[in-house]
C-alpha positions as CSV (number, residue, x, y, z in Angstrom):
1,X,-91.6,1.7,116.8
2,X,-89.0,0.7,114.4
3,X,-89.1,-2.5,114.0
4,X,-93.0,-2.3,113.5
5,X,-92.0,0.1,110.6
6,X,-89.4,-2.4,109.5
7,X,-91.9,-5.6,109.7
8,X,-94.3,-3.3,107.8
9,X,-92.2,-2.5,105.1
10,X,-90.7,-6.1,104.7
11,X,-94.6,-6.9,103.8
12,X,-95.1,-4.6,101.9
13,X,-92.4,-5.8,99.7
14,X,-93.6,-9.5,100.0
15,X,-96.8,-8.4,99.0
16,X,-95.7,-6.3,95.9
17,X,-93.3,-9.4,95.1
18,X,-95.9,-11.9,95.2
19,X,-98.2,-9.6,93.1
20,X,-95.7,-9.3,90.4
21,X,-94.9,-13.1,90.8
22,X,-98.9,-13.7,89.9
23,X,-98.9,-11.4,87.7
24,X,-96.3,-13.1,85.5
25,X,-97.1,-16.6,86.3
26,X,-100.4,-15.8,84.9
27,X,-99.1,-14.1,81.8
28,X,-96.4,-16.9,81.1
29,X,-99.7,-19.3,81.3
30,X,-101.6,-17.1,79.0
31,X,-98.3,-17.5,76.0
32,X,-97.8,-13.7,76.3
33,X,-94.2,-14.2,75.5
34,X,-92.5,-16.5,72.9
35,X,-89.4,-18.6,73.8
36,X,-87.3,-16.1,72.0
37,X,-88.5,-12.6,73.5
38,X,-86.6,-11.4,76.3
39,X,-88.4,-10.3,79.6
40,X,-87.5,-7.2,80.9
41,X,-87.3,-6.5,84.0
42,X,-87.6,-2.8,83.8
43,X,-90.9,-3.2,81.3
44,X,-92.7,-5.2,84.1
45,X,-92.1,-2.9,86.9
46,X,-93.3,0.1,84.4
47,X,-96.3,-2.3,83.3
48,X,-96.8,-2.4,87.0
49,X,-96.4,0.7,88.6
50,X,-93.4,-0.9,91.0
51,X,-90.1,-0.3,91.7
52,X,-87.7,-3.0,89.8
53,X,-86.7,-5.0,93.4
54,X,-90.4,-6.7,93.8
55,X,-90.3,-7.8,90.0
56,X,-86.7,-9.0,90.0
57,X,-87.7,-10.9,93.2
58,X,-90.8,-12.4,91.0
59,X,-88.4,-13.2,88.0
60,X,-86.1,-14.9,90.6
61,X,-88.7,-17.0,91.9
62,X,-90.1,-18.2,88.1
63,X,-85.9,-19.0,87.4
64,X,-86.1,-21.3,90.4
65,X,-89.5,-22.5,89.9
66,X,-88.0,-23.2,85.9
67,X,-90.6,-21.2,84.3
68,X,-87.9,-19.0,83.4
69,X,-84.4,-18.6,82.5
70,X,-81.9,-15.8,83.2
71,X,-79.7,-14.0,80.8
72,X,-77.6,-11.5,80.3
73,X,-80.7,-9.0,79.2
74,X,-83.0,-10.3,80.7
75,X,-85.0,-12.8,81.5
76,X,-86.6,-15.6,78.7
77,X,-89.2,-18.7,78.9
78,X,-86.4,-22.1,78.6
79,X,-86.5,-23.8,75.1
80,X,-87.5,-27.1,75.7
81,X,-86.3,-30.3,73.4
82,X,-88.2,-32.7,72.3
83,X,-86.8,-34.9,75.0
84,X,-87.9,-32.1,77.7
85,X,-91.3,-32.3,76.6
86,X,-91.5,-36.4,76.3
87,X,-90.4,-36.7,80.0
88,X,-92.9,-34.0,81.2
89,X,-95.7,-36.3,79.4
90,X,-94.2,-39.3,80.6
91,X,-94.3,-37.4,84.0
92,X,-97.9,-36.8,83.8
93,X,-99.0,-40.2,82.7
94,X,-97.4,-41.1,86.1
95,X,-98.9,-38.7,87.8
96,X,-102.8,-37.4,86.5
97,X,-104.5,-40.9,86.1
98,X,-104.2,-41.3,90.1
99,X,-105.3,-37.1,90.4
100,X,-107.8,-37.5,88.2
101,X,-109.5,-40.3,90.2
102,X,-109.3,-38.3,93.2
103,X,-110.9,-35.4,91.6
104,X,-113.6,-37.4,90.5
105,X,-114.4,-38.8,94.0
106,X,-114.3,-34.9,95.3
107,X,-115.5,-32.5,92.1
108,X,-118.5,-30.5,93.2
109,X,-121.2,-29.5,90.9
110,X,-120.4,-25.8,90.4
111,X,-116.8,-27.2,89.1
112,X,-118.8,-29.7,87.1
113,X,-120.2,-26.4,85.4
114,X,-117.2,-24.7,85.4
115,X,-115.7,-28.0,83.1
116,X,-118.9,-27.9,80.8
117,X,-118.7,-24.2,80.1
118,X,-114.3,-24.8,79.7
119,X,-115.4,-27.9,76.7
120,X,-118.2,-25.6,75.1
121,X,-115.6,-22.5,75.1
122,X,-113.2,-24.9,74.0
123,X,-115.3,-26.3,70.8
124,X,-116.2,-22.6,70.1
125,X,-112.5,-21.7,69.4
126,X,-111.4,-24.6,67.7
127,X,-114.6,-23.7,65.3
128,X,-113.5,-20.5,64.7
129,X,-110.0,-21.2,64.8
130,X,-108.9,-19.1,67.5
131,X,-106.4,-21.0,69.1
132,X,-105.7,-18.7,71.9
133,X,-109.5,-19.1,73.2
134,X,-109.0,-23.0,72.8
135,X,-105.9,-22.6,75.0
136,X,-107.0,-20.5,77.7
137,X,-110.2,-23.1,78.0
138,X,-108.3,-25.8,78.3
139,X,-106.2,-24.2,81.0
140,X,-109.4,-23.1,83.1
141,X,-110.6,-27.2,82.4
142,X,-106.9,-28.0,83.5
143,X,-107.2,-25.5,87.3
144,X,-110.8,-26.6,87.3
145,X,-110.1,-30.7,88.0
146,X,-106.9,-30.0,89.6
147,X,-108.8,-28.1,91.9
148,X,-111.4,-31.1,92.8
């Protein structure tokens, strides 16, 4: 009977550790933090009605997955140079022509729609200006293709 209570809580854990990881991932995607704010650890457990473990375990994951750095205070998004950010584009030139093509061969027409309404959403915010909405549309037309 222990071990089941054991096994139990160990999920439980993994599954408030992988809902803070989402959580953040998602936030990180959507520029809520700047390169030079620090991440609190504390702040996102509070934000998320969790102990601190699950959250640390979610920051731990982002550091490994380099989404994030850690510091003494905390936790912050890396600054990248301008070297950084040539080889991640010369990365995807390597990479996205072939994806795309396979995408193409495989989209469905509901993700066809989904692409549209990303462009429109997309030419809406650049209109007004709003570069936050331009942003987040071109992140849904980025998940959209990558998920064909």
């Amino acid at each position: 009977m222990n071990e089941n209570l054991v096994e139990m809580s160990a999920a439980a854990a993994q599954s408030l550790s992988q809902t803070a990881y989402h959580y953040l991932l998602a936030k990180l995607r959507q520029g809520a933090w700047s390169h030079t704010e620090k991440i609190a650890e504390a702040a996102i457990a509070a934000q998320l009605g969790v102990s601190r473990v699950p959250v640390r375990q979610a920051l731990l994951q982002l550091v490994s997955e380099g989404y994030l750095v850690s510091t003494a205070r905390g936790y912050m998004i890396p600054k990248l140079s301008a070297e950084d950010i040539a080889h991640v584009f010369e990365l995807r030139l390597l990479l996205e022509p072939r994806a795309a093509a396979l995408a193409a061969q495989a989209i469905t027409q509901p993700q066809i729609a989904q692409l549209d309404q990303a462009i429109a959403e997309a030419e809406a915010g650049h209109a007004q200006n709003d570069l936050p909405r331009v942003f987040a549309a071109s992140l849904k037309f980025r998940e959209t293709w990558l998920s064909a």
